[in-house]
N, C-alpha and C positions, 0 to 999 in steps of 0.2 A: 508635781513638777515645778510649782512655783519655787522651791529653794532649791532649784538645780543650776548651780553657772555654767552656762553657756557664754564663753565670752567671746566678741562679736571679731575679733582679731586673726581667729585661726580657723580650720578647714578642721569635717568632722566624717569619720567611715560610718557605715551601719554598723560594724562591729566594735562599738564606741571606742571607739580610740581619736584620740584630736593630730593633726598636725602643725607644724609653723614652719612656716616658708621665710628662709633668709640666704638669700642668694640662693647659690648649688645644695646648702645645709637644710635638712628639714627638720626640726625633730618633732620626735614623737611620745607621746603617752595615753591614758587611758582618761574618761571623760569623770566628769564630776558624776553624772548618772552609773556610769559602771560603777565607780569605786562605791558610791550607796548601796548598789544594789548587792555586791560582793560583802560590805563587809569588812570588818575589818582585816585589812591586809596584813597577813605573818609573813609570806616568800614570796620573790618576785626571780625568775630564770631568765637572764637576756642571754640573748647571741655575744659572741667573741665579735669585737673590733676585727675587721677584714669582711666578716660575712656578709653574703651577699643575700639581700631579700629581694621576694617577691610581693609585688602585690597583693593582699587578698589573702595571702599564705601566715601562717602560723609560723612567728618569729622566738617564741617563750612563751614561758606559764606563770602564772598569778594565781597563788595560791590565799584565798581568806580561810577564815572561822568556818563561813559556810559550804565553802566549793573550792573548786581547783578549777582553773580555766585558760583556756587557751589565749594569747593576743595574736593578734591578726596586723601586719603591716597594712597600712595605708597609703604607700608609696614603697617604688619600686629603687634601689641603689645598695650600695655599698654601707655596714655600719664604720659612722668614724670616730664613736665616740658610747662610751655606756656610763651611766647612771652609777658609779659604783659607791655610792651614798646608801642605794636602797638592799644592801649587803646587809650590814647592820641591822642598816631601821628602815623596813618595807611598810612601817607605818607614815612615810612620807605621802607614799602616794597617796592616803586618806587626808591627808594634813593638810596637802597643796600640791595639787595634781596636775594642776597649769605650771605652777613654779619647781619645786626643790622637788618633786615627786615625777619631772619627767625621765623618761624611761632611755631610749637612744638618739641619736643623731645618726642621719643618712645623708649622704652625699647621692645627689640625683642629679641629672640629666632630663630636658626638656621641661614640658608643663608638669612638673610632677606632683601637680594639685588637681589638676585635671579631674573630674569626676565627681569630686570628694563635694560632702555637704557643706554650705555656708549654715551662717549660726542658726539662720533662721528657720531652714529648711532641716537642720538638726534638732530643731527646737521639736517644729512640726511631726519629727520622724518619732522622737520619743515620747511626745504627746500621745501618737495614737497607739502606743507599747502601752499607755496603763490602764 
Protein backbone atom coordinates (compact mmCIF):
# COMPACT_ATOMS: atom_id res chain seq x y z
CA UNK A 1 0.00 0.00 0.00
CA UNK A 2 2.87 2.45 0.56
CA UNK A 3 2.86 3.36 -3.42
CA UNK A 4 -0.80 3.74 -3.65
CA UNK A 5 -2.02 7.67 -4.03
CA UNK A 6 -4.44 8.54 -2.27
CA UNK A 7 -4.64 12.16 -2.55
CA UNK A 8 -5.99 14.06 0.29
CA UNK A 9 -8.30 16.41 -2.07
CA UNK A 10 -11.14 14.09 -3.22
CA UNK A 11 -13.83 11.59 -1.57
CA UNK A 12 -13.39 7.90 -2.02
CA UNK A 13 -16.35 4.65 -2.35
CA UNK A 14 -15.57 1.03 -1.12
CA UNK A 15 -15.90 0.37 -4.62
CA UNK A 16 -12.76 2.22 -5.34
CA UNK A 17 -13.72 4.70 -7.29
CA UNK A 18 -12.65 8.64 -6.12
CA UNK A 19 -14.83 11.62 -6.59
CA UNK A 20 -14.25 15.67 -6.87
CA UNK A 21 -16.61 17.94 -5.77
CA UNK A 22 -16.87 21.35 -7.74
CA UNK A 23 -19.85 23.11 -7.22
CA UNK A 24 -23.15 20.95 -8.55
CA UNK A 25 -20.11 19.05 -10.95
CA UNK A 26 -18.71 15.94 -9.45
CA UNK A 27 -16.46 13.90 -11.37
CA UNK A 28 -15.63 10.73 -11.16
CA UNK A 29 -13.10 7.87 -11.67
CA UNK A 30 -11.36 4.63 -10.45
CA UNK A 31 -8.67 4.94 -7.49
CA UNK A 32 -4.89 4.50 -7.89
CA UNK A 33 -5.46 0.96 -6.03
CA UNK A 34 -8.21 -0.32 -8.41
CA UNK A 35 -6.34 0.63 -11.49
CA UNK A 36 -3.06 -1.70 -9.62
CA UNK A 37 -5.06 -4.12 -8.90
CA UNK A 38 -6.76 -4.49 -12.52
CA UNK A 39 -4.08 -4.16 -14.40
CA UNK A 40 -3.53 -3.01 -17.35
CA UNK A 41 -6.49 -1.20 -18.74
CA UNK A 42 -7.50 -2.22 -22.63
CA UNK A 43 -11.67 -0.97 -22.56
CA UNK A 44 -13.26 1.28 -20.45
CA UNK A 45 -17.76 1.34 -21.37
CA UNK A 46 -19.15 4.78 -19.78
CA UNK A 47 -22.89 5.75 -19.90
CA UNK A 48 -24.24 8.35 -22.62
CA UNK A 49 -24.23 12.10 -21.56
CA UNK A 50 -27.93 12.42 -20.18
CA UNK A 51 -27.85 9.21 -18.11
CA UNK A 52 -29.04 9.16 -14.95
CA UNK A 53 -27.01 7.37 -12.04
CA UNK A 54 -27.61 5.88 -9.08
CA UNK A 55 -25.67 5.52 -6.15
CA UNK A 56 -23.99 2.43 -5.53
CA UNK A 57 -25.13 1.11 -8.90
CA UNK A 58 -23.08 0.02 -11.84
CA UNK A 59 -22.61 2.85 -14.20
CA UNK A 60 -19.85 0.82 -16.89
CA UNK A 61 -17.21 -1.69 -17.32
CA UNK A 62 -13.42 -1.64 -17.15
CA UNK A 63 -12.12 -4.10 -18.94
CA UNK A 64 -8.01 -5.18 -17.96
CA UNK A 65 -5.40 -8.02 -19.06
CA UNK A 66 -6.67 -9.61 -15.97
CA UNK A 67 -10.55 -9.14 -15.47
CA UNK A 68 -13.56 -7.24 -16.61
CA UNK A 69 -15.23 -5.24 -14.02
CA UNK A 70 -18.05 -3.52 -13.10
CA UNK A 71 -17.73 0.56 -11.81
CA UNK A 72 -20.01 1.47 -9.30
CA UNK A 73 -21.23 5.36 -9.14
CA UNK A 74 -20.31 7.15 -6.13
CA UNK A 75 -22.80 9.79 -6.40
CA UNK A 76 -26.20 9.94 -7.23
CA UNK A 77 -27.07 12.79 -10.75
CA UNK A 78 -27.24 13.15 -14.04
CA UNK A 79 -24.00 12.37 -16.55
CA UNK A 80 -22.81 15.70 -18.09
CA UNK A 81 -19.87 15.01 -19.46
CA UNK A 82 -17.49 11.52 -20.49
CA UNK A 83 -13.99 10.95 -20.79
CA UNK A 84 -13.99 10.37 -24.56
CA UNK A 85 -10.13 10.31 -24.47
CA UNK A 86 -10.27 6.78 -22.94
CA UNK A 87 -11.88 5.53 -26.40
CA UNK A 88 -8.61 5.31 -27.91
CA UNK A 89 -6.28 5.07 -25.04
CA UNK A 90 -7.99 3.23 -21.75
CA UNK A 91 -4.33 3.11 -20.91
CA UNK A 92 -4.91 6.61 -19.38
CA UNK A 93 -6.61 5.40 -16.52
CA UNK A 94 -3.29 3.56 -15.51
CA UNK A 95 -1.12 6.58 -16.48
CA UNK A 96 -3.25 9.13 -14.41
CA UNK A 97 -6.11 8.23 -12.82
CA UNK A 98 -6.72 11.37 -10.80
CA UNK A 99 -5.89 13.60 -14.01
CA UNK A 100 -6.34 12.70 -17.90
CA UNK A 101 -7.75 9.03 -16.80
CA UNK A 102 -10.97 10.43 -15.13
CA UNK A 103 -13.98 8.71 -16.29
CA UNK A 104 -17.42 10.98 -16.08
CA UNK A 105 -18.75 14.14 -14.63
CA UNK A 106 -22.24 14.38 -12.79
CA UNK A 107 -24.29 17.05 -12.08
CA UNK A 108 -25.77 16.49 -8.48
CA UNK A 109 -27.97 17.89 -6.05
CA UNK A 110 -27.43 18.30 -2.28
CA UNK A 111 -24.41 16.83 -0.26
CA UNK A 112 -23.53 14.58 -2.83
CA UNK A 113 -20.33 13.58 -0.95
CA UNK A 114 -22.16 12.58 1.77
CA UNK A 115 -21.14 9.19 3.00
CA UNK A 116 -18.21 8.77 0.86
CA UNK A 117 -14.58 8.10 2.40
CA UNK A 118 -11.92 10.89 3.14
CA UNK A 119 -8.44 9.97 2.15
CA UNK A 120 -7.63 8.90 5.15
CA UNK A 121 -10.31 6.63 6.02
CA UNK A 122 -9.72 5.20 2.39
CA UNK A 123 -6.39 4.74 3.19
CA UNK A 124 -7.46 2.68 6.25
CA UNK A 125 -10.17 0.93 4.20
CA UNK A 126 -7.60 -0.51 1.66
CA UNK A 127 -5.04 -1.23 4.29
CA UNK A 128 -7.08 -3.84 5.68
CA UNK A 129 -7.98 -5.37 1.87
CA UNK A 130 -4.23 -6.62 1.81
Amino acid sequence: MAQTEIPEDLHYSEQDEWARREGDRVTVGITDYAQQQLGDVVFVELPAVGTRLTRGAAFGVIESVKAVSDLYAPVSGEVIAVNAALVPRPELVNQDCYGEGWMLAVRTTGDAIAGLLDAAAYAEYVAGRE
